[in-house]
C-alpha positions in Angstrom: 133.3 89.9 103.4 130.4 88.0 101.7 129.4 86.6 105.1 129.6 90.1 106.8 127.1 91.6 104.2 124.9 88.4 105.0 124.5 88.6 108.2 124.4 92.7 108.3 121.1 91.9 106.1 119.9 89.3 108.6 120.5 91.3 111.5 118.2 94.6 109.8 115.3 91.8 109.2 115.3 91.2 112.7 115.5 94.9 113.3 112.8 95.7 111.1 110.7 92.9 112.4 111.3 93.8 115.7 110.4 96.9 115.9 107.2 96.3 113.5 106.2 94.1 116.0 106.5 96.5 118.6 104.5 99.5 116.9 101.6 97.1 116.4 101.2 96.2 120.2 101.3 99.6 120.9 98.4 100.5 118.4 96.9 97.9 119.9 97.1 99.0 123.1 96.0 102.6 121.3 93.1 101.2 120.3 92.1 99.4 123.5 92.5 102.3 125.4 90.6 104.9 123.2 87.7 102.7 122.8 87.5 101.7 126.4 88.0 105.3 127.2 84.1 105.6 126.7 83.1 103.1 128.9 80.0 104.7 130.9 80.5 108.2 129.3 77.3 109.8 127.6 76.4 112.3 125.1 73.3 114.3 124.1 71.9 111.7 122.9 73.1 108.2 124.7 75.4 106.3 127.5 78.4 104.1 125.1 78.7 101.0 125.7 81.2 99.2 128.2 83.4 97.4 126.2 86.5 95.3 127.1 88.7 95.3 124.1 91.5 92.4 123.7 94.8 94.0 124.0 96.3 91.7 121.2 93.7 93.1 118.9 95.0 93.4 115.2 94.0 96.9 115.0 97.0 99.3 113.4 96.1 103.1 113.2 96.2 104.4 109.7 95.2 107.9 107.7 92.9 107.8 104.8 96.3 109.1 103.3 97.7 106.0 104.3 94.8 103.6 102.9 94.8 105.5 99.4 98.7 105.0 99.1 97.7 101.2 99.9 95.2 101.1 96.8 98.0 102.6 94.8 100.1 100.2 95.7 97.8 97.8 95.1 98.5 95.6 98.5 96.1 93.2 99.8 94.7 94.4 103.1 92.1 95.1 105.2 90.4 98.5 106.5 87.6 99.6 109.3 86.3 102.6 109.3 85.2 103.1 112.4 84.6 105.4 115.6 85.0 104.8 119.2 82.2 107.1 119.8 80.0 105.4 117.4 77.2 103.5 118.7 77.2 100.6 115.9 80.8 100.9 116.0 81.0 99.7 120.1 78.0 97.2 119.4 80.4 94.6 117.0 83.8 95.7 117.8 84.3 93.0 120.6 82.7 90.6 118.1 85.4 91.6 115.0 88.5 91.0 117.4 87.4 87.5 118.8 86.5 86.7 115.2 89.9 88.2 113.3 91.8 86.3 116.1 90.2 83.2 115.8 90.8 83.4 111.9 94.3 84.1 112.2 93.8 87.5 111.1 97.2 89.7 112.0 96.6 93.3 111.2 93.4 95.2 110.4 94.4 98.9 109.2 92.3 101.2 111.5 90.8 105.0 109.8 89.2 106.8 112.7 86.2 109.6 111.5 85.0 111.6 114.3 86.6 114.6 116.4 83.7 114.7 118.6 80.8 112.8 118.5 79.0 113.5 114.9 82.1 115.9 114.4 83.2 114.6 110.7 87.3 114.6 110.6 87.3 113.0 106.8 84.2 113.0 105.0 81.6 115.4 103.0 79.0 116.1 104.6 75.3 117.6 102.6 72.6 119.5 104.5 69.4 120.1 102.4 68.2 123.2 101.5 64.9 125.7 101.5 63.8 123.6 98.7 64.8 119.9 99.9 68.1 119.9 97.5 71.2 118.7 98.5 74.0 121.4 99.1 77.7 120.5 100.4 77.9 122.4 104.1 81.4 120.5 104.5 84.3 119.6 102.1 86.0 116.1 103.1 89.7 115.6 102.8 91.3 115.1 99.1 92.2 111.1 100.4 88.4 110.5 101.0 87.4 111.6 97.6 89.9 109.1 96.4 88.9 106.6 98.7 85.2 107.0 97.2 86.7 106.2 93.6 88.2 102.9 94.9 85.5 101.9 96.8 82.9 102.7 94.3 81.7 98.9 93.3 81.2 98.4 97.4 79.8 101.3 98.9 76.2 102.7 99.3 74.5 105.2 98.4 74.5 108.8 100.5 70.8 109.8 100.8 69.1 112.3 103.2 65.9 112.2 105.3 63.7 115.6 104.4 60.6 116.7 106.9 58.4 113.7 105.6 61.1 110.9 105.5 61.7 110.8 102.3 65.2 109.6 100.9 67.2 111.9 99.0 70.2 111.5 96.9 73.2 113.4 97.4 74.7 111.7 94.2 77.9 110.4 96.3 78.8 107.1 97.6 79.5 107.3 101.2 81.9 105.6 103.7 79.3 104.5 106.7 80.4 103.3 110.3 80.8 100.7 110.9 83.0 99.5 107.4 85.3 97.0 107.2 86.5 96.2 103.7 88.3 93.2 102.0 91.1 95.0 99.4 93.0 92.5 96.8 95.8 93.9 94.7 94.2 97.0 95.5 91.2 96.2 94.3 88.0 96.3 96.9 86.2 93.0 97.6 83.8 92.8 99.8 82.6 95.3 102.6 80.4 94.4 105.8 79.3 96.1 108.6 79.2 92.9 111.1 75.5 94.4 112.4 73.1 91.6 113.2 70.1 92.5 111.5 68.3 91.1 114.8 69.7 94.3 116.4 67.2 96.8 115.7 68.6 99.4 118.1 71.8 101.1 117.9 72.8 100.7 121.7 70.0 98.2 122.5 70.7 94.7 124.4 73.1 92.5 122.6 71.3 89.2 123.3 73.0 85.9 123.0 71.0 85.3 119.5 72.5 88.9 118.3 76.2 88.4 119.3 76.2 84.8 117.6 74.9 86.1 114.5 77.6 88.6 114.7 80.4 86.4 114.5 79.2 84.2 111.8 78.8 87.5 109.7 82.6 88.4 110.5 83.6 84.6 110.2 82.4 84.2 106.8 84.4 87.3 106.2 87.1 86.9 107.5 87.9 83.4 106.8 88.2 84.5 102.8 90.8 87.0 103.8 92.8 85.3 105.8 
């Protein structure tokens, strides 16, 4: 009987495993296909980048629901914040993969932030007013005000450009794209960007110079996390 109940609990691990395994190669796939999806496309404002994303990426699509319950849990993982239609997004994606792979990096948890390009699915977003104040024109989701409170001791400062180009303080941290975050027993670490400050331009030339940096900035950050 003993051996029965053994081997019934063996057989649901490789259930489990199984088919964990499975929904990760098809997020993967997900994520190849939405960000690829943009190849050549444009917008008001710019053509996105061709990309050609790995399709054994570690990406896994998650809510901001999902990341909060993480920090509650207090699980060690790893979070981007990210955008297919974002510009800085598409300029160090293809540089994050190569790097996570290389460092043994298995699953990066994936929050996607846009609708539509600029189109804000999580966050607040302030508009100033007649006399250069901050106002909130949109109410993020509940998650993303929690996620501010546990990334608080990582996250910068969300300011505003009035008429003359002067910074203004909303008084709220913000979640910028791109984010990736380093989160220990549900406590955040480190965040980075992975933008080469030798890239000036948001969808300019990625030289040879600009990509190396690129990877060094993920591979010091992703061989602590590993």
């Amino acid at each position: 009987m003993k051996k029965k109940i053994l081997l019934f609990i063996l057989l649901a691990f490789v259930v489990i495993g199984v088919t964990g395994c499975k929904n990760q190669n098809e997020d993967a796939l997900k994520f190849k296909e939405e960000y690829e999806s943009f190849n050549g496309k444009k917008n008001d404002y710019f053509e996105y980048r061709t990309l050609s994303i790995d399709e054994k990426n570690p990406f896994v699509f998650a809510t901001d629901s999902d990341i909060v319950e993480m920090f509650e849990n207090e699980e060690d993982f790893i979070v981007y914040f990210g955008d297919p239609q974002c510009p800085w997004c598409r300029s160090i994606i293809e540089q994050a993969i190569k790097s996570a792979k290389e460092n043994n990096i298995k699953k990066i948890y994936y929050v996607r932030f846009w609708k539509d390009f600029h189109e804000e699915l999580i966050r607040d977003v302030y508009k100033l007013d007649e006399n250069n104040q901050p106002v909130l024109d949109k109410e993020g989701s509940k998650a993303y005000t929690k996620l501010l409170e546990y990334l608080d001791e990582v996250l910068g400062e969300y300011t505003l450009k009035d008429s003359e180009g002067n910074s203004i303080s909303t008084n709220e941290k913000r979640i910028f794209l791109p984010n990736f975050v380093a989160v220990e027993g549900g406590q955040a670490k480190e965040l980075i960007e992975g933008i080469s400050e030798k890239q000036t331009e948001y969808n300019g030339e990625l030289t040879e110079e600009i990509i190396k940096d690129e990877q060094k900035i993920f591979n010091d950050f992703f061989s602590k996390y590993n």
